[in-house]
C-alpha positions as CSV (number, residue, x, y, z in Angstrom):
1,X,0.0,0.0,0.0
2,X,3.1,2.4,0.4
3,X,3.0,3.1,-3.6
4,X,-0.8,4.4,-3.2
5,X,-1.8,8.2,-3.5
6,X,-5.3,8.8,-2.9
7,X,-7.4,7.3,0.2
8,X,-11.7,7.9,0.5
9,X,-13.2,7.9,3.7
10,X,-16.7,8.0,3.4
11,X,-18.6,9.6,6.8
12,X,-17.2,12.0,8.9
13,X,-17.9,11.0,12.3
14,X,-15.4,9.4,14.7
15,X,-14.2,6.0,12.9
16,X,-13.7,8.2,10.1
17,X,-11.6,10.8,11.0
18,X,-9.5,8.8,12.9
19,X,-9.3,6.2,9.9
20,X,-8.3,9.6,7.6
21,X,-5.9,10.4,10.0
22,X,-4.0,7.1,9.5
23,X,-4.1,7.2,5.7
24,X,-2.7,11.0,5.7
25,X,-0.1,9.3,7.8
26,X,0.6,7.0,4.6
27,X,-1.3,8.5,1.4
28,X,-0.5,11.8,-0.7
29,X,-4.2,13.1,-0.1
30,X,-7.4,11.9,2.1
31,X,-10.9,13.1,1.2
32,X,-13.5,12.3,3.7
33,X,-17.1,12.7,2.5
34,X,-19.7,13.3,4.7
35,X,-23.4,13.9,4.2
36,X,-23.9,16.5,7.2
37,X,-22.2,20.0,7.7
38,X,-19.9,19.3,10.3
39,X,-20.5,22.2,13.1
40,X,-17.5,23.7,13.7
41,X,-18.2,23.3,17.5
42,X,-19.3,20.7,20.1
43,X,-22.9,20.9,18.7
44,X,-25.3,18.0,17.9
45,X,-26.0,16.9,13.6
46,X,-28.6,15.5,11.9
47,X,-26.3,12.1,11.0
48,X,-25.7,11.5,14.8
49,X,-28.7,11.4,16.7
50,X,-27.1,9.0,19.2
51,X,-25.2,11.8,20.0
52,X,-27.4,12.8,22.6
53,X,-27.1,9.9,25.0
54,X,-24.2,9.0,27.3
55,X,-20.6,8.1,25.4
56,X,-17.7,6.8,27.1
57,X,-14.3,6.5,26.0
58,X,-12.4,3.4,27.5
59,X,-9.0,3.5,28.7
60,X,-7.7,1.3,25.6
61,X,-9.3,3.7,23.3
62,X,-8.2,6.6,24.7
63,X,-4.4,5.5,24.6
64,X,-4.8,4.8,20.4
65,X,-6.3,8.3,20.0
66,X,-3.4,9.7,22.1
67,X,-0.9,8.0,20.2
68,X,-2.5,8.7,16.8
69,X,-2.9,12.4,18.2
70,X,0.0,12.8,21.2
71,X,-1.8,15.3,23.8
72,X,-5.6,15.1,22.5
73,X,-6.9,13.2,25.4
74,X,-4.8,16.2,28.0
75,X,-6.7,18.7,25.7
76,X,-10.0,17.0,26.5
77,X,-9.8,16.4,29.9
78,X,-8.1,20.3,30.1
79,X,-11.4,21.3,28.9
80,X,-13.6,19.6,31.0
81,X,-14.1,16.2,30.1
82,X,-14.0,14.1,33.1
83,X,-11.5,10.8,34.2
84,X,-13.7,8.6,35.5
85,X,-11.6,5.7,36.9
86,X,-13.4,2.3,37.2
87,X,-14.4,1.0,39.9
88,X,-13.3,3.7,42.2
89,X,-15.0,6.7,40.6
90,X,-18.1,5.2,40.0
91,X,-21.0,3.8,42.3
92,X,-22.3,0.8,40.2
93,X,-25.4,-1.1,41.1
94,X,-24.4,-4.9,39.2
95,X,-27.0,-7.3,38.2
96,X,-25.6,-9.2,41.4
97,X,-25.2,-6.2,43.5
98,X,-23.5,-3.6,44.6
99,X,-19.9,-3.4,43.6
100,X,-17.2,-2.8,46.2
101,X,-15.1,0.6,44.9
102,X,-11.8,-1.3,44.7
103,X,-8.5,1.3,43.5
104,X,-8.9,2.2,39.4
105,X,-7.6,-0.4,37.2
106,X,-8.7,1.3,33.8
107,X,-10.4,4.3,33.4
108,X,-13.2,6.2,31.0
109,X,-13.4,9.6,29.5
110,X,-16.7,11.0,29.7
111,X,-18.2,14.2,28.2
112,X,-21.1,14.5,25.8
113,X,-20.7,12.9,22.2
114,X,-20.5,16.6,20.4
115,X,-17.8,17.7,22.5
116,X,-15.2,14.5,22.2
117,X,-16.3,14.5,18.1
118,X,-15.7,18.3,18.1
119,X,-12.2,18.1,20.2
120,X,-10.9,14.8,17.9
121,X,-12.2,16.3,14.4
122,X,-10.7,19.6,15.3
123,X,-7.5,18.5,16.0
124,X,-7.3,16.3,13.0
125,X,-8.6,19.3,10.8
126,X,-6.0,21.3,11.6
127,X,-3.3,19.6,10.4
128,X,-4.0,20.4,6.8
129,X,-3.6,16.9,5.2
130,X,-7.0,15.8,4.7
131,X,-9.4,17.7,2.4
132,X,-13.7,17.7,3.6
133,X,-16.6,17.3,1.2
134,X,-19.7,18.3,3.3
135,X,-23.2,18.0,2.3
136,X,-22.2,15.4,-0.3
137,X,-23.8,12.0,-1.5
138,X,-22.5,8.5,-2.2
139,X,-24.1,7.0,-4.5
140,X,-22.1,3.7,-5.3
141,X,-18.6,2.1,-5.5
142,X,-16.7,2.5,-8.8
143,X,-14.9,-0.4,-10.7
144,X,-15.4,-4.1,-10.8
145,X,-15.8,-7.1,-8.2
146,X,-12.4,-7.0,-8.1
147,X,-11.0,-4.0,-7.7
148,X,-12.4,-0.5,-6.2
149,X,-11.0,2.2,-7.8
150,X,-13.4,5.2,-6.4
151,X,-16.7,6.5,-5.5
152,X,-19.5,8.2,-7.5
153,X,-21.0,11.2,-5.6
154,X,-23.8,13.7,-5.9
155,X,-23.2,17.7,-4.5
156,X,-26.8,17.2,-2.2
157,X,-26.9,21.0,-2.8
158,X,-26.8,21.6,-6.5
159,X,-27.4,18.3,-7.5
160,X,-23.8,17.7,-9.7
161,X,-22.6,14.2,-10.2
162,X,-19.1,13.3,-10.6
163,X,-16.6,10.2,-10.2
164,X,-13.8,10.6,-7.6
165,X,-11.0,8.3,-7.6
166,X,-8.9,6.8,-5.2
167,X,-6.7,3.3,-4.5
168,X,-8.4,3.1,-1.0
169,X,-12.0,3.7,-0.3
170,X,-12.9,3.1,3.6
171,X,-16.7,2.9,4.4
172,X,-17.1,4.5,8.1
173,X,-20.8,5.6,7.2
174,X,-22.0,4.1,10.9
175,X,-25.2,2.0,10.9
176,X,-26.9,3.4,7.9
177,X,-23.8,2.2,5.4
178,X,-25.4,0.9,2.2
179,X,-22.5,-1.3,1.7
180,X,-24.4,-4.3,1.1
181,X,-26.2,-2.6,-1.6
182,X,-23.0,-1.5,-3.5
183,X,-21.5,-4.5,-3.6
184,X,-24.5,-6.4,-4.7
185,X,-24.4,-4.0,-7.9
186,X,-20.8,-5.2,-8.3
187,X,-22.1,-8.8,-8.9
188,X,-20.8,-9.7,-5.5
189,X,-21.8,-12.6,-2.6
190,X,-23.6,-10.7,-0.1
191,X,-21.9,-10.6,3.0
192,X,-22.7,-13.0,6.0
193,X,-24.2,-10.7,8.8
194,X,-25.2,-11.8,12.7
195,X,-27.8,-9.6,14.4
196,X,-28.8,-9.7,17.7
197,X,-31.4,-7.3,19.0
198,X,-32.3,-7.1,22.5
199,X,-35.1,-4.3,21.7
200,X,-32.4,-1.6,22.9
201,X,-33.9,1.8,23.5
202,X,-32.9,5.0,25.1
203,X,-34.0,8.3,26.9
204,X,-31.5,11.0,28.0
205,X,-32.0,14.6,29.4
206,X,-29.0,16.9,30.9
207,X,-29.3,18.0,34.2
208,X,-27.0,21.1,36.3
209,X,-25.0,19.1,38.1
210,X,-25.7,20.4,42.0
211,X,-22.4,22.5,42.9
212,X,-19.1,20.5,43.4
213,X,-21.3,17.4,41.9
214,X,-20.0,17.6,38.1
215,X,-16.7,17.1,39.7
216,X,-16.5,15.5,43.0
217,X,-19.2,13.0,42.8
218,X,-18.9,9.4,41.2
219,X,-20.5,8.6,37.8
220,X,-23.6,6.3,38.8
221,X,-24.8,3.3,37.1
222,X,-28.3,1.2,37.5
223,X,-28.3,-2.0,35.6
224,X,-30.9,-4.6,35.4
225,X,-31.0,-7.8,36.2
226,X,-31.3,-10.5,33.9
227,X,-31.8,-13.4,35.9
228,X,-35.4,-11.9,36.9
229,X,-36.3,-13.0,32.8
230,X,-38.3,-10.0,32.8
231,X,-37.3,-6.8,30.0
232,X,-34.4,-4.6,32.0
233,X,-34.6,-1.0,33.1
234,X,-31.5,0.6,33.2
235,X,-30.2,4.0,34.4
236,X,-26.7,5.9,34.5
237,X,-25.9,9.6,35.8
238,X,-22.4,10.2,33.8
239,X,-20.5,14.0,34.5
240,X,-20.1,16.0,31.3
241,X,-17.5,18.7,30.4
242,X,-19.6,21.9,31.4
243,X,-20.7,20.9,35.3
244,X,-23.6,19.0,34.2
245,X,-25.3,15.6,34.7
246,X,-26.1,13.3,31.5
247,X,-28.6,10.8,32.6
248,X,-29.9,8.1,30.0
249,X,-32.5,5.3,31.3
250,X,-32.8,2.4,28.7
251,X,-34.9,-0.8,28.5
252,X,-34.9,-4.0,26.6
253,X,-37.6,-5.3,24.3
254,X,-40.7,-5.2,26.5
255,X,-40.3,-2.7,28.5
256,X,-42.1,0.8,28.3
257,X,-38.9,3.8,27.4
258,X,-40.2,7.1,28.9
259,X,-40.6,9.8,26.2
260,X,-42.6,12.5,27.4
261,X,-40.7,14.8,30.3
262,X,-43.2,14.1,33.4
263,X,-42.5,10.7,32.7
264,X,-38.5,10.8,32.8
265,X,-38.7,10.6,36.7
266,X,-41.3,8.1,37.6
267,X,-39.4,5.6,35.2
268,X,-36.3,5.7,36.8
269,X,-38.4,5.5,40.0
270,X,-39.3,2.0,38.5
271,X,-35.3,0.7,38.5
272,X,-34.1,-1.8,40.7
273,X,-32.5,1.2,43.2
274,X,-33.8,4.3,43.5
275,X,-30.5,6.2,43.3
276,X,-30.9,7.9,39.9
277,X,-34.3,9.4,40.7
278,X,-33.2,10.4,44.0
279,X,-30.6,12.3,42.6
280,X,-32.3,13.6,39.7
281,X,-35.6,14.5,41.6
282,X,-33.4,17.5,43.6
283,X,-31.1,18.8,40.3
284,X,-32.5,20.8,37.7
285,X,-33.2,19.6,34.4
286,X,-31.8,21.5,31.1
287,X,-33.5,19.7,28.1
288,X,-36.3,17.2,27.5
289,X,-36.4,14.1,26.6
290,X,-34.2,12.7,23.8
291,X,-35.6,9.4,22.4
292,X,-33.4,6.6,20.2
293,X,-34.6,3.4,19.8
294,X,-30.9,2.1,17.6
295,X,-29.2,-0.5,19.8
296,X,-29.4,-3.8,18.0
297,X,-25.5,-5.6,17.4
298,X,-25.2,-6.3,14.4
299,X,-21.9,-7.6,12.7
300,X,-20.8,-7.6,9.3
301,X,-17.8,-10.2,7.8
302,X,-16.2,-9.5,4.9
303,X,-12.9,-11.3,5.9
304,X,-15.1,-14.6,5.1
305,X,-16.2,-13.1,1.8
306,X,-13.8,-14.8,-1.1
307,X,-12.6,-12.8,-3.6
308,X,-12.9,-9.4,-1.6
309,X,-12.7,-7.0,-3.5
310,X,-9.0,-4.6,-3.4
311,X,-8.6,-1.6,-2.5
312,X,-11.9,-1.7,0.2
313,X,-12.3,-1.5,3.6
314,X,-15.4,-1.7,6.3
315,X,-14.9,-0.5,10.3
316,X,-17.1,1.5,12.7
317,X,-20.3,0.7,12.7
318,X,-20.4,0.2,9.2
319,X,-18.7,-3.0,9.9
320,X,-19.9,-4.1,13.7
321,X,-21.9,-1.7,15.5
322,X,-22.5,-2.9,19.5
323,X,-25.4,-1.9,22.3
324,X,-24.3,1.8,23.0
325,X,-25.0,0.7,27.1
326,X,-21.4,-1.1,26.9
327,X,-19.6,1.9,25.6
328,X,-17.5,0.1,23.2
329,X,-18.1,2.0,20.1
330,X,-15.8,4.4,20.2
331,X,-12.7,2.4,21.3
332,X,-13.5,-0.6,19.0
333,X,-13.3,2.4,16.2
334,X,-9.9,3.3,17.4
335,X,-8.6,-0.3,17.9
336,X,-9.8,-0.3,14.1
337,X,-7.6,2.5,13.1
338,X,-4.5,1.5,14.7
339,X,-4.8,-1.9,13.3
340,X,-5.1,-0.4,10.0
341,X,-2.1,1.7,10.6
342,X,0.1,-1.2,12.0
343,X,-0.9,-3.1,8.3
344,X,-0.6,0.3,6.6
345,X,3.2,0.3,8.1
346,X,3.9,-3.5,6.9
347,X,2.5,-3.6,3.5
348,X,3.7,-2.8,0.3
349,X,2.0,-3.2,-3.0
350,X,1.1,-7.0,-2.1
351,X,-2.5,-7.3,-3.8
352,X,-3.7,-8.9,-0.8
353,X,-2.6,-5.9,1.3
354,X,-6.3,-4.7,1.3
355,X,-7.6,-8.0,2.4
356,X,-5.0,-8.5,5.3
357,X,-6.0,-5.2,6.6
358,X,-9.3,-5.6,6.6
359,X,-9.1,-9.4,8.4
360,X,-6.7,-7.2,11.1
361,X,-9.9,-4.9,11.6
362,X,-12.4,-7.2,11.5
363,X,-10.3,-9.3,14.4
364,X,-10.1,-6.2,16.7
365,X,-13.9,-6.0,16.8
366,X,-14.6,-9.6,18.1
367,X,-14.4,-9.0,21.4
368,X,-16.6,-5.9,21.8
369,X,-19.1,-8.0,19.4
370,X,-19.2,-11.2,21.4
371,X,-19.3,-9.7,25.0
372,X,-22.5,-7.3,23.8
373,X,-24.1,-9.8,21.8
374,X,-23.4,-13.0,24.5
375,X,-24.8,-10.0,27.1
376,X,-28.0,-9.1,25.5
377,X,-29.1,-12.9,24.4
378,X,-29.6,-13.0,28.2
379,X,-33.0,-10.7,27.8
380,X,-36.4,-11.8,27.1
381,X,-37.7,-11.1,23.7
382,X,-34.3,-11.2,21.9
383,X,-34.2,-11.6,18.6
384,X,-31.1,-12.8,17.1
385,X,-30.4,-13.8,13.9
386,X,-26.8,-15.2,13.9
387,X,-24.4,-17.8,13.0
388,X,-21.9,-17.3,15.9
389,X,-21.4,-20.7,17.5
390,X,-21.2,-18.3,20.7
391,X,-24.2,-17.2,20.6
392,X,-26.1,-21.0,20.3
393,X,-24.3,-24.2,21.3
394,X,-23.8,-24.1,24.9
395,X,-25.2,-20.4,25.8
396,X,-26.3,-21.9,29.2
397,X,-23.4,-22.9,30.3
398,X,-21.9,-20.0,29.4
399,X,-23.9,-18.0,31.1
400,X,-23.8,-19.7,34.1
401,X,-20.0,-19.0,34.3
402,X,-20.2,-15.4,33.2
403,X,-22.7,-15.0,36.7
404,X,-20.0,-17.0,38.5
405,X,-17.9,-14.2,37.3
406,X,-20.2,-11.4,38.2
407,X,-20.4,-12.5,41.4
408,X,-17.1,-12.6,41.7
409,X,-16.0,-9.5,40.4
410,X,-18.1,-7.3,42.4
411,X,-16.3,-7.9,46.1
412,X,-12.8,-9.4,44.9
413,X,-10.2,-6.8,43.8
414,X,-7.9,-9.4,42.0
415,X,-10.6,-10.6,39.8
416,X,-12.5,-7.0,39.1
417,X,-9.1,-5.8,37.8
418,X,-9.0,-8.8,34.9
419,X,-12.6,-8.5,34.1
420,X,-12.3,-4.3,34.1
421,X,-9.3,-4.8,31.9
422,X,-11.1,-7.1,29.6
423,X,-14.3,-4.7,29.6
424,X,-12.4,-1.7,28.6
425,X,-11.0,-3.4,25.8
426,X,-7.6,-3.5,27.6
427,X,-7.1,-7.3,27.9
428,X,-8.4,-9.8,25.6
429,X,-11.6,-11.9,26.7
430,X,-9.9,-14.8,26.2
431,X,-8.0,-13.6,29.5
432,X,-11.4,-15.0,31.7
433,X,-10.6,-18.3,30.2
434,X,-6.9,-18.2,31.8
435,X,-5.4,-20.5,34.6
436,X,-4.5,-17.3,36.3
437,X,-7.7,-16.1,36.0
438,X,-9.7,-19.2,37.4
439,X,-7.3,-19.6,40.0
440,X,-7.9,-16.0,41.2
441,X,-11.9,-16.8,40.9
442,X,-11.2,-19.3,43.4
443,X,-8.8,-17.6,46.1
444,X,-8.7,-14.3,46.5
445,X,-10.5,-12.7,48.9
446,X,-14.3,-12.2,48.7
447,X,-15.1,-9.5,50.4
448,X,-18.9,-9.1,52.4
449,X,-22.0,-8.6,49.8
450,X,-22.6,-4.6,49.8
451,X,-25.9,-3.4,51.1
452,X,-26.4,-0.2,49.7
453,X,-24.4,2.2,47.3
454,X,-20.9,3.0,48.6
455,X,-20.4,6.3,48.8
456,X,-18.3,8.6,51.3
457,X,-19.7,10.9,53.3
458,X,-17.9,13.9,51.6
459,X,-20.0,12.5,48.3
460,X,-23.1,12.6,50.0
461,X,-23.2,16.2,51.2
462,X,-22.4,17.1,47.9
463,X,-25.9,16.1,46.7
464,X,-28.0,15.7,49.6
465,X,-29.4,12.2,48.8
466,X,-32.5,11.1,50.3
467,X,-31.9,8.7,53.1
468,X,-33.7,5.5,51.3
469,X,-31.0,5.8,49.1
470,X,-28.0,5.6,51.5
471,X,-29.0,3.5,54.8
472,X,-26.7,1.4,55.5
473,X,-24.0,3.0,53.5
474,X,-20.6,0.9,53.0
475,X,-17.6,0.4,50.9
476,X,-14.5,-1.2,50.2
């Protein structure tokens, strides 16, 4: 690939301006085409409605982006994004109980989706190597089954078609890529995909954090339980850059998602604690309700495709998009770039450059894909629609052990630091599998089932709580 001069990234959202950045790295030019008008500021688009829910960006994501872009996650965090580190920053109600605070392991950026895009795309931007066509249409792949050689677009403004070429094109266009559909006009296989939709949907409204709150108080997280084989209610009150409170409550397939305001608080009255509506019930909301109802996994695989064509690549959620509640997303698009960087480094103009890059992507989204999708199965009423061995033969048993785990995890130290490094993408899952691992699961210390959230006292006079939420207050 070192010989080529002209890379395509079509979308402009996270995956592919980080995917730009690493062909500028390695190409003359980089266009990146993009439907929306980017705002030149942390405001919400049209393409990116998720946008207005809670986003996290894990520790393993958050070291690629700083080594693709040395200082970007400083500039964040100098502007008010807020280090989160897991699980001693954040007051997490488990689907087996209370988890014990033990010292940070891994951490997680948060901020609101806007801000983190804005920052990132700015940065990039600036650097001059990588041209922007806004407001501008794909309409399909150009050349032949075996060999893409550019894109054919339409100005959405004035209506002008005209063929743009490249030797890479990368599809980043998120969950509404019509990459199937171009391929099928190039007389191709379709491509195998797996769904698995658990009924995923989502209300968020921003709330002024009470004073000292956005800061000093833990991030707060309400999951459901899926043992009770009933649709799950879930509720989360993550800090954001400008002292406020983002708080989404979500529910699985079954379950009624609040989407008028009045009915924001009695629905997270209705979770298995009442934390998030205590909280919420005595801060001041700044929006209404936003509503999304996007959360089904759903994996493409064009490594299995023979005969794929050259010059081609799939990753974001054009390739394997993931339940936003796991917050993978975002690093499983930056584990994306750098693997296409490390192939980018390695290859020369080996036709079957294109098709080892795009196996090294594909391979970094497996475990994001199979912890969400081996996660939601769990729900009632979820449909799935996939040939993953995982997610069939011998779910049971699997599941048994991944409670085992939970269990586990939530009062011993030793094993919550593997499973946090697995679940921020740090460590691979194939770690829980480990004779280090099992022996930990079996003697390290459990510590005493929590009763109630752990909070300090310092924490609590920062918001006041209401005591049903606090009696018999412990910790680690």
């Amino acid at each position: 690939m070192t010989e080529r001069k002209h890379g395509i990234v079509l979308g402009g959202g996270w995956a592919g301006l980080l995917a730009a950045h690493v062909l500028a790295r390695h190409l003359e030019s980089v266009t990146v085409v993009e439907r929306d008008v980017l705002p030149d500021g942390p405001r919400h688009r049209k393409g990116s409605p998720q946008a207005r829910h809670v986003h996290v960006l894990w520790s393993s994501g958050a070291r690629i982006v700083d080594a693709l872009l040395p200082g970007a996650i400083d500039r964040l965090l100098d502007a008010g994004a807020r280090r989160v580190g897991f699980h001693q920053d954040l007051v997490t109600l488990t689907s087996h109980g209370w988890q014990h605070r033990f010292p940070a392991r891994q951490y997680a950026i948060m901020c609101t989706r806007p801000f983190l895009d804005w920052m990132v795309r700015d940065r990039i931007l600036a650097e001059g190597r990588i041209s922007l066509r806004q407001r501008t249409e794909i309409l399909d792949l150009v050349g032949d089954a075996k060999r893409i050689t550019g894109v054919r677009l339409r100005d959405m403004d004035g209506g002008a078609v005209e063929t743009l070429e490249a030797d890479v094109v990368i599809d980043a266009s998120g969950r509404g890529s019509r990459l199937r559909h171009w391929l099928s006009a190039l007389e191709l296989p379709p491509l195998e995909e797996d769904v698995v939709d658990a009924g995923i949907a989502y209300a968020t409204r921003v709330y002024q954090a009470p004073p000292g709150a956005a800061a000093g108080f833990p991030a707060v997280n309400v999951a459901a339980d899926h043992r009770l084989r009933e649709p799950g209610r879930f509720g989360v009150v993550y800090p954001q850059e400008d002292g406020t409170w983002m708080v989404t409550l979500s529910c699985t397939r079954g379950a009624g998602l609040p989407t008028q305001d009045d009915a924001f608080l009695p629905y997270a009255e209705s979770l298995r604690h009442p934390l998030v509506a205590d909280l919420i019930s005595r801060a001041e909301p700044l929006t209404s309700v936003a509503v999304s109802r996007v959360g089904a996994n759903r994996r493409l695989y064009p490594e299995r495709l023979e005969g794929w064509p050259e010059g081609l690549l799939v990753l974001g959620d054009a390739l394997a998009a993931f339940n936003p509640i796991y917050g993978h997303g975002l690093s499983a698009a930056a584990r994306a770039a750098d693997a296409l960087d490390g192939e980018l480094r390695e290859s020369g103009a080996d036709p079957a450059a294109t098709h080892r890059a795009q196996r090294a992507i594909s391979a970094v989204v497996d475990d994001p894909w199979i912890m969400a999708a081996s996660k939601d199965v769990e729900y009632v009423n979820c449909r799935v629609n996939a040939t993953d061995p995982r997610l069939s033969g011998g779910v049971a048993a699997r599941q048994r052990f991944s409670d085992l785990i939970a269990d586990r995890s939530i009062r011993s130290s030793a094993v919550c630091d593997v499973v946090t490094d697995v679940i921020s993408l740090t460590a691979p899952q194939s770690e829980l599998a480990s004779s280090r691992f099992l022996s930990l699961m079996h003697k390290d210390q459990v510590l005493p089932e929590l009763t109630a959230p752990p909070f300090t006292p310092e924490e609590l006079a920062l918001v006041d709580l209401n005591p049903r939420s606090t009696a018999g207050v412990g910790g680690s």
